[in-house]
C-alpha positions as CSV (number, residue, x, y, z in Angstrom):
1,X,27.8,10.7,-15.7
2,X,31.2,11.9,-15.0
3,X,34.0,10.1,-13.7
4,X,34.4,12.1,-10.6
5,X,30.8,10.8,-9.8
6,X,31.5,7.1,-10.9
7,X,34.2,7.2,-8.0
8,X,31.9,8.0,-5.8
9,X,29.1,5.7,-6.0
10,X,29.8,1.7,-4.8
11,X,30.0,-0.9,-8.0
12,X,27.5,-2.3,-7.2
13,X,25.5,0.8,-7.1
14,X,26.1,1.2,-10.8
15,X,25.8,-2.3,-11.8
16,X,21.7,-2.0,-10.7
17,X,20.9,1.6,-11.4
18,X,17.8,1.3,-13.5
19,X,15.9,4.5,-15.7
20,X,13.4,6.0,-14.2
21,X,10.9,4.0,-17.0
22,X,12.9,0.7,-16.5
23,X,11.0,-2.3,-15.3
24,X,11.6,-3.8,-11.7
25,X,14.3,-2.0,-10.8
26,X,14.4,0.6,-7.5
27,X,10.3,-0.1,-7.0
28,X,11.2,-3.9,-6.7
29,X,13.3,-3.1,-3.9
30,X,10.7,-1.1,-2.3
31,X,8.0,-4.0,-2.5
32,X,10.6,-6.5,-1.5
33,X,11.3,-4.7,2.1
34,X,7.6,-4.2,2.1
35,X,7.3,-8.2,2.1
36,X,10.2,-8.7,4.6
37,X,9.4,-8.3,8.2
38,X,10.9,-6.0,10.4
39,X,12.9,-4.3,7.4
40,X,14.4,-0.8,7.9
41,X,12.2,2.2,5.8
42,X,15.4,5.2,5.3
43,X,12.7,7.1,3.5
44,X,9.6,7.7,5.2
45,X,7.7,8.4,2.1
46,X,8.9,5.1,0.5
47,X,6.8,3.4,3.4
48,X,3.9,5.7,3.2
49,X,3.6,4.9,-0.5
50,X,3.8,1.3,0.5
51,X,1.4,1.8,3.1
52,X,-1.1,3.7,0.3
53,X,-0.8,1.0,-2.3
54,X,-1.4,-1.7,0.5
55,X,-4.5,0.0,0.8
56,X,-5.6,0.2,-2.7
57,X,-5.1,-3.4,-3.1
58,X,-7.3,-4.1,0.0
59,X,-9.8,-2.0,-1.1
60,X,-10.0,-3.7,-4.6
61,X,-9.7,-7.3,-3.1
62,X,-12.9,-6.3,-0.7
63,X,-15.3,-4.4,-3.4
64,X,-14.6,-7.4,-5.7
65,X,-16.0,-10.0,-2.8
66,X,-18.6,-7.6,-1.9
67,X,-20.0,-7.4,-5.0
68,X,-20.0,-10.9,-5.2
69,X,-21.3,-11.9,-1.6
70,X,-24.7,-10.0,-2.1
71,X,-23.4,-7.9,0.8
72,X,-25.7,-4.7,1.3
73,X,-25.8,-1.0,3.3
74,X,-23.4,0.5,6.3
75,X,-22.7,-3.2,7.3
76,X,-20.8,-3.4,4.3
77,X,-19.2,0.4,4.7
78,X,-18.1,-0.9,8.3
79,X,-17.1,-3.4,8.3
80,X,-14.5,-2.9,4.8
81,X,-13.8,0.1,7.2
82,X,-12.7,-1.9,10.1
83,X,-10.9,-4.5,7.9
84,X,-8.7,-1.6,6.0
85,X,-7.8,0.0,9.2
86,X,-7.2,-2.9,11.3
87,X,-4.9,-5.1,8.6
88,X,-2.7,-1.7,7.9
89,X,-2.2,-1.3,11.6
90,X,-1.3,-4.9,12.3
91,X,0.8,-4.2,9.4
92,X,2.6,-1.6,10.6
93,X,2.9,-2.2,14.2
94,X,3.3,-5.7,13.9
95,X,4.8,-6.7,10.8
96,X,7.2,-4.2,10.2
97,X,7.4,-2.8,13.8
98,X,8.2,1.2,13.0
99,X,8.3,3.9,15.6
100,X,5.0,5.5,14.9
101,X,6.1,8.4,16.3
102,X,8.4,8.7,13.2
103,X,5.5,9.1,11.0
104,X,3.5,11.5,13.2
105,X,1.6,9.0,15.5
106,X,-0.6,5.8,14.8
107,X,-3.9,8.0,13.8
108,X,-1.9,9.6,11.2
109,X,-0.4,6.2,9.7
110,X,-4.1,4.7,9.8
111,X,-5.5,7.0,7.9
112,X,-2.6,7.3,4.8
113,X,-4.6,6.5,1.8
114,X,-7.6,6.0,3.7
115,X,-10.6,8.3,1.8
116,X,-9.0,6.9,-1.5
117,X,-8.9,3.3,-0.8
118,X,-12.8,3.7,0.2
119,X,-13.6,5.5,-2.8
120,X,-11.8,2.7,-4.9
121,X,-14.1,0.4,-2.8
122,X,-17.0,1.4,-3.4
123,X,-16.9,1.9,-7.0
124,X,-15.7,-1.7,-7.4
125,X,-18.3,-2.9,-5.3
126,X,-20.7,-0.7,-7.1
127,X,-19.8,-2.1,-10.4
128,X,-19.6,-5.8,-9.2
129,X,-22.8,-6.0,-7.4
130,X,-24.5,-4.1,-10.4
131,X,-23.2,-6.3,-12.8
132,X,-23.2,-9.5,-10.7
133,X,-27.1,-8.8,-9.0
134,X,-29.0,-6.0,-10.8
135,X,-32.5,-7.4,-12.1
């Protein structure tokens, strides 16, 4: 880094700067204003990628008790479906109350992540209820 650049940036800017391969360091930050309500989201893609992972998480958390609860058929598919979609939109409108209009309406901040948090579901499902309930 030069010293013409050092001048630049804050202290404490310096002080926290983490590697790219470093531990907690800007990706705690990101998680941590994910967790706070209300927080302000600079880069939209930060809060799409927080709005993606959410998604993974619910999808894992919901094959795993599906697997578990002998639960069967399109009941199942709809009712993960309605879950998924309905906790990200409470999350977003609610929790973090963002302009949707930032990120190109509601519909397209429901869907972020959406066809790849079901396929994560159903494979865990898949592989709970096989392992948990196969004959």
């Amino acid at each position: 880094m030069s010293g013409a650049r050092r001048r630049e940036e804050p202290p404490h800017a310096q002080q926290h700067a983490v590697p790219d391969g470093g531990g907690a360091g800007p990706r705690g930050s990101v998680w941590g204003k994910a967790l706070r309500s209300d927080s302000a989201w600079h880069d939209k893609d930060e809060f799409l990628d927080v709005i993606y992972w959410f998604r993974q998480i619910i999808a894992v958390i919901l094959g795993v008790i599906w697997g578990v609860v002998p639960l069967k058929g399109f009941v199942g598919i709809a009712i993960f479906c309605l879950i998924n979609a309905g906790v990200l939109y409470l999350y977003f409108s609610s929790f973090q109350q963002i302009d949707e209009e930032e990120y190109g309406g509601t519909w397209e901040l429901t869907k972020e992540g959406f066809m790849t948090s079901f396929a994560l579901f159903l494979v865990v499902w898949i592989i709970f209820y096989t392992a948990i309930h196969y004959d």
